[in-house]
Backbone as CSV, one residue per row, in Angstrom:
resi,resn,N_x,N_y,N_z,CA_x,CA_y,CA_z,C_x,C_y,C_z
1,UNK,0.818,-1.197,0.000,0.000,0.000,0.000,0.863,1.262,0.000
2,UNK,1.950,1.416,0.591,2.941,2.251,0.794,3.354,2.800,-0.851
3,UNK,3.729,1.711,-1.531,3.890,2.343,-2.967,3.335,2.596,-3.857
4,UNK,1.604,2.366,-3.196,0.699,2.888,-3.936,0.532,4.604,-3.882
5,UNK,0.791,4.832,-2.211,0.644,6.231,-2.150,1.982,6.583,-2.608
6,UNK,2.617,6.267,-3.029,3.752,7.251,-3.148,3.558,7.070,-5.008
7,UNK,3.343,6.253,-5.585,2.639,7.043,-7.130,1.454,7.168,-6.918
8,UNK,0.703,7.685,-6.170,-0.385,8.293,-6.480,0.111,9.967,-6.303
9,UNK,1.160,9.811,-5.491,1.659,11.214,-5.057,2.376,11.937,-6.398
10,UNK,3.454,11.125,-6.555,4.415,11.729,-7.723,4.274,12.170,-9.305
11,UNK,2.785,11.590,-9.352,2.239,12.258,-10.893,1.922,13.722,-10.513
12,UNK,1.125,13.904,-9.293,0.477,14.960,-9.200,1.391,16.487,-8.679
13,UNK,2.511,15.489,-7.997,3.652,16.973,-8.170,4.252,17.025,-8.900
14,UNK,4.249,15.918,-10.226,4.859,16.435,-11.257,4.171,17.511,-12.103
15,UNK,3.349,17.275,-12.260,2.140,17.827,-13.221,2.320,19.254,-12.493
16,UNK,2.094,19.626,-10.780,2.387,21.233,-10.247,3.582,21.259,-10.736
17,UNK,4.869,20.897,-10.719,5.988,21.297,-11.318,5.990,21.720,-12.525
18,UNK,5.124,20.644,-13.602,5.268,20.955,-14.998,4.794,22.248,-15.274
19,UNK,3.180,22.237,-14.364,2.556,23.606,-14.989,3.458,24.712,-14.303
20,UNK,4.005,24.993,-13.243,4.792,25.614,-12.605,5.427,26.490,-13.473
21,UNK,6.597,25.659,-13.571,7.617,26.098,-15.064,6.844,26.509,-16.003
22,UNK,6.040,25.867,-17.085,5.601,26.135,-18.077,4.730,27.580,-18.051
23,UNK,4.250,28.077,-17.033,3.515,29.232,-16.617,4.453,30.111,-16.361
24,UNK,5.421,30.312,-16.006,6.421,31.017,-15.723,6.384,31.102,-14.065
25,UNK,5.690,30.589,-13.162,5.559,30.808,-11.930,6.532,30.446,-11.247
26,UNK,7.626,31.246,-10.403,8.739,30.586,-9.293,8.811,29.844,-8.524
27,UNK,9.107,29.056,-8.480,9.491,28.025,-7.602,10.097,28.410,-6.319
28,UNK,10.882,29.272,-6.531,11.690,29.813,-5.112,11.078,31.561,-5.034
29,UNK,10.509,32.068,-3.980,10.006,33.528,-3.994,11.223,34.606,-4.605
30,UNK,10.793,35.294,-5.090,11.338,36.335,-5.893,12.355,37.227,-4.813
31,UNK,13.801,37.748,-5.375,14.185,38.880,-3.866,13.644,39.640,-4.074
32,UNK,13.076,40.420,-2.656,12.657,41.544,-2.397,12.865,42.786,-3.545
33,UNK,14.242,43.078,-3.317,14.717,44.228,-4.558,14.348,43.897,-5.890
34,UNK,14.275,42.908,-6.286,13.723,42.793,-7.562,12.547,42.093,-7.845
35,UNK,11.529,42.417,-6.806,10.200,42.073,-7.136,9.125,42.949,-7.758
36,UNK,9.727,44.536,-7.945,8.936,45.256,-8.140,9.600,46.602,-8.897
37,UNK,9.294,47.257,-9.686,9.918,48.497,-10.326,9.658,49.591,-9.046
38,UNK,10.536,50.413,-8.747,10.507,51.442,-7.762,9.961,52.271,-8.161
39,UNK,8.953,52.902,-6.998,7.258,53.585,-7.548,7.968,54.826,-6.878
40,UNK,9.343,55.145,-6.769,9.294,56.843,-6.278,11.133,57.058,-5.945
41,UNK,11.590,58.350,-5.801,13.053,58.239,-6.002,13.781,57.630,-4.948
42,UNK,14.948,57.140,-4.987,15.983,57.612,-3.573,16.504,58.739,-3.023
43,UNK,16.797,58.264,-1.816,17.391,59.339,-1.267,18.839,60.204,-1.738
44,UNK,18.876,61.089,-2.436,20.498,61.387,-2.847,21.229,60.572,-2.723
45,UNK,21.890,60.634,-0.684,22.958,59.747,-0.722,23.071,58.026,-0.848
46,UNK,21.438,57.260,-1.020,21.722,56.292,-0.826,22.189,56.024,-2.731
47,UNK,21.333,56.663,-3.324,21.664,57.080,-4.870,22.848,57.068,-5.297
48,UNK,23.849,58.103,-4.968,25.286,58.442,-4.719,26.064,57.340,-4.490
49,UNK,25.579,56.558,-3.424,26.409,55.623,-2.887,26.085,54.648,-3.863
50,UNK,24.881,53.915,-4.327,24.993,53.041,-5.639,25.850,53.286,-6.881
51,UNK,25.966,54.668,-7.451,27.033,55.336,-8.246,28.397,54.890,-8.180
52,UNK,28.869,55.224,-6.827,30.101,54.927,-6.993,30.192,53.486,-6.937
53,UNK,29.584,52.019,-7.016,29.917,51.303,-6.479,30.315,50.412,-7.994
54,UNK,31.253,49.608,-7.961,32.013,49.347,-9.886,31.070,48.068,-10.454
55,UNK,30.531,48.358,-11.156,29.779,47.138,-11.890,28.513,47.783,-12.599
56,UNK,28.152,49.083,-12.197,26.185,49.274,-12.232,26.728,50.202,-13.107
57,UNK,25.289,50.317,-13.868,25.095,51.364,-15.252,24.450,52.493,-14.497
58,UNK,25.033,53.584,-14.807,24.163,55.186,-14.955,23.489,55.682,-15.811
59,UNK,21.922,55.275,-16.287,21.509,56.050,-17.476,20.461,57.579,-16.842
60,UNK,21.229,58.672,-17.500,20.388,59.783,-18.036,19.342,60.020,-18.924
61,UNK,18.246,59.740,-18.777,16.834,60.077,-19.631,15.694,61.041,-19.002
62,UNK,15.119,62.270,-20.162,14.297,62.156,-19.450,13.058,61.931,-19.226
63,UNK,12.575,61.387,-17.686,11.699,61.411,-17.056,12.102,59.338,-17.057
64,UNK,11.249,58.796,-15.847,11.834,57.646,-15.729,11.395,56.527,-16.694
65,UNK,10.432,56.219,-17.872,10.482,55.739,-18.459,11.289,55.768,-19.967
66,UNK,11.853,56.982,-20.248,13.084,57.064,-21.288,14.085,56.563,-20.483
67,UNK,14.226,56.537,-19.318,15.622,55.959,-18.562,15.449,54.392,-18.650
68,UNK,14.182,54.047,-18.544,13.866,52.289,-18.686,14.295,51.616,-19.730
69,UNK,13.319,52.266,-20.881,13.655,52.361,-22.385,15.243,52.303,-22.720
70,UNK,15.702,53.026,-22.501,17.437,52.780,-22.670,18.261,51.437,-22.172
71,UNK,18.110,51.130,-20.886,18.102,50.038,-20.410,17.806,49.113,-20.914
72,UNK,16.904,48.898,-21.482,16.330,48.070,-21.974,16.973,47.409,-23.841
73,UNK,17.295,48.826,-24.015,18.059,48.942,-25.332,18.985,48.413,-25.293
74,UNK,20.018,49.009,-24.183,21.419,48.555,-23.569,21.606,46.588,-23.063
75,UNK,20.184,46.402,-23.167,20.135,45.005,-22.018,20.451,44.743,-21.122
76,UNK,20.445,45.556,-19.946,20.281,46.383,-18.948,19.526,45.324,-18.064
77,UNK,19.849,44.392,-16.657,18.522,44.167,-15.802,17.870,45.020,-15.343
78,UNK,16.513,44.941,-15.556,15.410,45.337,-14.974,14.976,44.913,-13.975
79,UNK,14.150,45.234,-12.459,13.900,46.598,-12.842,15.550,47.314,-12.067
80,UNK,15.307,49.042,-12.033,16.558,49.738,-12.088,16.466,49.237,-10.354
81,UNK,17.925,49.202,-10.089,18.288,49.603,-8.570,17.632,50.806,-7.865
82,UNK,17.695,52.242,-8.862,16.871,53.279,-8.138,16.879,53.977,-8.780
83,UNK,16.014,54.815,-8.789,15.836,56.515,-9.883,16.405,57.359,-8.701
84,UNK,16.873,58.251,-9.362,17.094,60.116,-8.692,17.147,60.581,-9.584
85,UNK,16.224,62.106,-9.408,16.900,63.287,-9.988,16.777,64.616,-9.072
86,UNK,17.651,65.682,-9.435,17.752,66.876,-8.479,16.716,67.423,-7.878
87,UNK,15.231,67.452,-8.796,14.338,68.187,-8.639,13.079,67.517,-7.930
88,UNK,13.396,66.105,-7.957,12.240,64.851,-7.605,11.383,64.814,-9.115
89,UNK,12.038,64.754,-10.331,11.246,65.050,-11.228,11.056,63.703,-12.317
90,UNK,11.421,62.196,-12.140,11.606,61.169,-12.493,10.712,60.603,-12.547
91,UNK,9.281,60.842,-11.741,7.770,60.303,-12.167,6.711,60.987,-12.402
92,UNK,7.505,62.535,-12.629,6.432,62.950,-12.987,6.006,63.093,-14.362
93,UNK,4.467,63.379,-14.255,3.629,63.111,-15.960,3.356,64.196,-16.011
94,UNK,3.511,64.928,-17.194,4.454,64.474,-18.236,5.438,64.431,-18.120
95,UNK,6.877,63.960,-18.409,8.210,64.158,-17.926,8.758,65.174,-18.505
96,UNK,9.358,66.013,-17.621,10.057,66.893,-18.263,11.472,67.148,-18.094
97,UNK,12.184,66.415,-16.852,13.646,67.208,-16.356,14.236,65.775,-16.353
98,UNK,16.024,65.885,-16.376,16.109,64.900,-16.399,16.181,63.549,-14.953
99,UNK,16.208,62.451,-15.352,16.125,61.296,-14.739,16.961,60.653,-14.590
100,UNK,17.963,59.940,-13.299,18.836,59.189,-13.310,18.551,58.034,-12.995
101,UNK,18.712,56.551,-13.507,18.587,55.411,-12.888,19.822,54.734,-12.886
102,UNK,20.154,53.308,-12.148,21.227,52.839,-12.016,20.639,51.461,-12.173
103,UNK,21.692,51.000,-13.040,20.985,49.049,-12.711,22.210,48.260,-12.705
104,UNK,21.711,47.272,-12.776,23.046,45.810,-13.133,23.431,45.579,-14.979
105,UNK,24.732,45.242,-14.795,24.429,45.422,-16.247,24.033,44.000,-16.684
């Protein structure tokens, strides 16, 4: 009886596995930082401090979806590490000033 339940078991987590994958759904939860596009700027210095750090892209666009767009061009991971700009002006609609984002390359 024992190895009855155990294939009665193993079709049916195969089949959640199969559809799993095939749906695109994760298996392991997503990290935090990259579960979501950032809905508003950083703080200068935490901004600053991503800048200097050696590996990440700086794109200038403006307003924050020409900064995406580039990224995206570049092949760029998405979404960015963080937007700044001087004025807080990176979500606003319509865009007008410019936008800094930083990502992975």
């Amino acid at each position: 009886m024992r190895t009855a339940v155990n294939i009665a078991i193993r079709p049916s987590a195969l089949l959640l596995l199969a559809l799993g994958t095939t749906l695109g759904v994760p298996l392991q939860p997503a990290l935090p930082e990259a579960s979501a596009r950032p809905v508003d700027e950083m703080e200068e210095s935490a901004f600053l401090d991503l800048v200097d750090k050696e590996g990440l892209v700086l794109i200038t666009a403006i307003g924050v979806e020409a900064v995406d767009a580039e990224a995206r061009r570049r092949r760029l991971s998405l979404p960015a590490l963080g937007y700044w700009s001087p004025d807080g002006g990176c979500f606003r609609r319509p865009p007008q000033d410019d936008c800094n984002g930083i990502f992975r390359p």
